[in-house]
N, C-alpha and C positions, 0 to 999 in steps of 0.2 A: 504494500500500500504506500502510497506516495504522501511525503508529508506534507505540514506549509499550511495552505486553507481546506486542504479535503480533511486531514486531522482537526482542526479548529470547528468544522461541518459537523465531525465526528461524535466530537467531544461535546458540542452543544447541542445534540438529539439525545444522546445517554442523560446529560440532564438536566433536557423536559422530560428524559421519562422518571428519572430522579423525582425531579419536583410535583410526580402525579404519582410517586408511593412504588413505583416501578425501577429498581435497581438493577445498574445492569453495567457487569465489570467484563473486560476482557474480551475489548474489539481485536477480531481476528482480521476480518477486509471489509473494505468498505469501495464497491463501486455504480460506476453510473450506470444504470441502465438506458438500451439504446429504445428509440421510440418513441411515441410522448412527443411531438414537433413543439407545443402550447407550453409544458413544463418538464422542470426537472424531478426528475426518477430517480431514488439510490436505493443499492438495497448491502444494508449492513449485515454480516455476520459474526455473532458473538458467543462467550463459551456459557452465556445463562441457558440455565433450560427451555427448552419448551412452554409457551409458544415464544420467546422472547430470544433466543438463537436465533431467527431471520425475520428483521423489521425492514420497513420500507419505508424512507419519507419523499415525501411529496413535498414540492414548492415552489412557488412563484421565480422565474427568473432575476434574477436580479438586472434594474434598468430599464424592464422590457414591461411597453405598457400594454394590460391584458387584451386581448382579441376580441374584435367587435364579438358581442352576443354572447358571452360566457360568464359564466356566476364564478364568485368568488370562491376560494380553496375551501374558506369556513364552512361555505353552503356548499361544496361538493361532500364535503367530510358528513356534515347531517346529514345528508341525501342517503349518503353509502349507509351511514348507521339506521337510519329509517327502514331502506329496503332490508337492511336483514332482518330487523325483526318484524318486516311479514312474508319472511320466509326466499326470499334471493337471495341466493349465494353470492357472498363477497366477503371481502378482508377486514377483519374488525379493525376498527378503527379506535386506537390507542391513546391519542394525544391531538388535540390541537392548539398552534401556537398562541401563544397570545405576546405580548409586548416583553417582557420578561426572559422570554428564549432567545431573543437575540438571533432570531433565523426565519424573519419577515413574517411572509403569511404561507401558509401550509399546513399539516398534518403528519399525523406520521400511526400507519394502519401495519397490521400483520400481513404474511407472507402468505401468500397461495401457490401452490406450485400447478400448474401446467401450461397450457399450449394458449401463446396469444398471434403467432402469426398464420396468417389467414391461409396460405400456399400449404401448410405442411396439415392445418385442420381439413381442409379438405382433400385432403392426398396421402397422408400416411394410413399405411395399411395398417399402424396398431392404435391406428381413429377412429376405427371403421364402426364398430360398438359404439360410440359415441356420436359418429356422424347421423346414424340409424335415429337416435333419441333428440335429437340435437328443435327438430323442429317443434315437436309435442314440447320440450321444456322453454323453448322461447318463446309460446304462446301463456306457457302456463307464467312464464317470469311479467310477460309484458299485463297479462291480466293480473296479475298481482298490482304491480304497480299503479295501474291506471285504475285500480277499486281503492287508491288509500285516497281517504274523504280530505278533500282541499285545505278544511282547517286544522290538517292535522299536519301541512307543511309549513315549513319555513318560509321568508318572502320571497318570491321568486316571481321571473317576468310574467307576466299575463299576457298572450298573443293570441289573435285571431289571425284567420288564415289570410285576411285583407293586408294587418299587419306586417306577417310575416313575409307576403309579397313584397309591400312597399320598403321596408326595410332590405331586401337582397335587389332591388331596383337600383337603389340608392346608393349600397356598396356597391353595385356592377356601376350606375354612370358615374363614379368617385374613382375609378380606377380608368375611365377614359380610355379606352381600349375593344372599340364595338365589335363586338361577333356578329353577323349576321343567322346564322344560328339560335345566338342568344336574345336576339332582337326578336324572331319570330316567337320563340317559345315565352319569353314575358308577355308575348299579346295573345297567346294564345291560352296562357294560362288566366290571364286577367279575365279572359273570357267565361273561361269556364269556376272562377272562384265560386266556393261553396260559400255559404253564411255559416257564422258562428255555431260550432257547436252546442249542442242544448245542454250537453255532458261533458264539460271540462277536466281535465285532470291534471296529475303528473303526467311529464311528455319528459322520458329521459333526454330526447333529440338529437343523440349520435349513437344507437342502439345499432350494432350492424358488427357483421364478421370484420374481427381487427380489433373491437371492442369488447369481447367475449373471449374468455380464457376457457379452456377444455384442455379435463384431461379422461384419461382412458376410458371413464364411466359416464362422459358427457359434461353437460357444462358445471364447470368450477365456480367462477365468478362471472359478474356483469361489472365493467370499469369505467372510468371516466364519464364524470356527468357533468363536466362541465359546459351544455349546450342545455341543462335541463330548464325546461319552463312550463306554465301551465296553460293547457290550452286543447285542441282537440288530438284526443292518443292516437286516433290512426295515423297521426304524422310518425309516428314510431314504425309503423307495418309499413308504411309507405317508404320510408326510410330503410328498411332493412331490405325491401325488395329492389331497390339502387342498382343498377348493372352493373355500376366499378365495384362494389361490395362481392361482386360474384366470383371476381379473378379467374375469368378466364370460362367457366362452367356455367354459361349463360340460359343454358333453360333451366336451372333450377334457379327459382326468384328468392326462395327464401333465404339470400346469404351465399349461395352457392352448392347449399346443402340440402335443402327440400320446395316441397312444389306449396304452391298460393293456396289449392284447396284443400290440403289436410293441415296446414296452416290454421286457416279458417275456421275448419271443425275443429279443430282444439284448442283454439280461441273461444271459441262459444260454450264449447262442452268445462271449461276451466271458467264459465260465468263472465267472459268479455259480448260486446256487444259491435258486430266486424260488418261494414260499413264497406262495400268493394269501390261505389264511386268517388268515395272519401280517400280510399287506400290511394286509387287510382291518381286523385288528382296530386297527392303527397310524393310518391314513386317520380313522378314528371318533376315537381319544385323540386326535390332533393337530386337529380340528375343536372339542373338548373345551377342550384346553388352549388354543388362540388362542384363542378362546371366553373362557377364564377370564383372560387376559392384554388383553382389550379393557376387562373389566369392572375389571383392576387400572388402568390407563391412563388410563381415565375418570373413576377415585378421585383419580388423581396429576393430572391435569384441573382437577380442582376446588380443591385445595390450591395450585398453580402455576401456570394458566391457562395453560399450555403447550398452544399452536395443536398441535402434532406429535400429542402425545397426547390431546387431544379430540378430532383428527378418527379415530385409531385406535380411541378407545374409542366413537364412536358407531355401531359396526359390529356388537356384541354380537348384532346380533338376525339378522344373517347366520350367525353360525355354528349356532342355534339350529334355524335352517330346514336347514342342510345338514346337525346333527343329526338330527335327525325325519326327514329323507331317508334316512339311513343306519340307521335304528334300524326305522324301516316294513319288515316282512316282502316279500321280493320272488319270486316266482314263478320 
């Protein structure tokens, strides 16, 4: 382990967990995890027992001001503690900072071990038991979440789907960079905007393979909420069925992993209530919006020469095709 500020990192996460009655001697390594474009990832290893041998903190970049439409660390870390106790799997959540730690704004959760890259979940042969469950448990996760009753969250944005167009308008003409592609698909979606949902909820909002951990018995964890807001949930189904989400395995819409209509049925059969013109018009905004976010990434490319975001933003011209796929009249 390298000394300097990753020791000084080190030493002031052991203790905030000090200072929360949680003692914890004898860092072995401590590094970054790759990933994460929004924040930073570490995962320490230490000789305490179980579960406190592999912690993970989360945190805020230093310098770097947070990305349009994302909630603060504090309210990721509720969110995560929320959905576990009704039943989503994810990493308890240990510590969150406050002024005192000395290590900005973040968290700092337990360790979940399996699989978060999206090529090897749908391709390794010792997934395959997992791939099989994969669709049944992300209907059953998302109907979880979108049954917990609104006052029982944190403050979080409120959006209508009018909203949510007008705001990814406004970053796309803010980035001056017209696609005609992209030109057609905001009028064409303006067209077809639904009205406000009658049934608001939790909307995790970046719910999609890459965001979901598995391991050999299926899904582990659901991560990163930092896009959550409240508003209509099929933005979440519409979101997961995203063509870039699929990598590569384009007739399966679920992710890459299962098909829309046992999706559906296990949406319903788990107490959700599954809306296909709703799905529909979400799946089109969310091809839209990554769309508009490869083309911000490749700006921030050019300024930084950051490997991460040029190989993201040289992607632009895929969402454009699964536009035109979605926007073509279908029999």
């Amino acid at each position: 382990m390298s000394s300097g500020s990753t020791r000084d990192l080190a030493d002031l996460t052991l203790a905030a967990l000090g200072r929360r009655g949680m003692r914890v001697d004898g860092l072995l390594e401590m590094r970054r995890l790759t990933g994460g474009a929004m924040q930073e990832t570490w995962l320490l290893h230490t000789s305490a027992p179980a579960p406190l041998d592999r912690i993970v903190l989360r945190r805020a970049p230093q310098r770097q001001a947070p990305r349009l439409g994302t909630i603060s660390l504090s309210l990721q870390a509720r969110l995560t503690a929320l959905a576990e106790k009704v039943g989503v799997p994810g990493p308890a959540v240990l510590a969150v900072f406050d002024d005192t730690d000395g290590l900005g704004e973040g968290f700092i959760m337990g360790f979940v071990a399996g699989e978060t890259v999206p090529q090897r979940i749908l391709r390794q042969p010792q997934l395959e038991f997992a791939r099989n469950r994969l669709t049944d448990q992300c209907a059953d996760v998302l109907a979880r979440l979108h049954a917990i009753p609104t006052e029982a969250l944190p403050p979080l944005p409120q959006l209508s789907p009018a909203d949510r167009l007008e705001a990814l308008h406004e970053q796309y003409r803010q980035l001056a960079r017209p696609r005609p592609v992209f030109e057609l698909a905001f009028a064409w979606l303006q067209r077809r905007l639904p009205p406000p949902t009658p049934r608001p909820g939790l909307v995790h909002g970046d719910f999609r393979n890459g965001n979901l951990m598995v391991d050999e018995t299926g899904l582990a964890a659901v991560l990163d909420w930092e896009r959550a807001f409240v508003g209509d949930p099929m933005f979440d189904i519409g979101w997961l069925c995203v063509g870039s989400w699929r990598f590569g395995l384009i007739d399966n819409p679920i992710g890459g992993f299962g098909d829309l209509e046992s999706f559906a049925a296990a949406y319903r059969a788990h107490g959700g209530e599954f809306e296909i013109d709703r799905v529909r018009f979400w799946e089109a905004f969310g091809s839209l919006d990554w769309g508009v976010t490869t083309v911000e990434l490749a700006r921030e490319a050019e300024e930084t020469g950051a490997l991460e975001t040029a190989a993201i933003g040289r992607r632009t011209s895929e969402t454009e095709i699964d536009l035109l796929r979605l926007m073509t009249p279908h029999d």
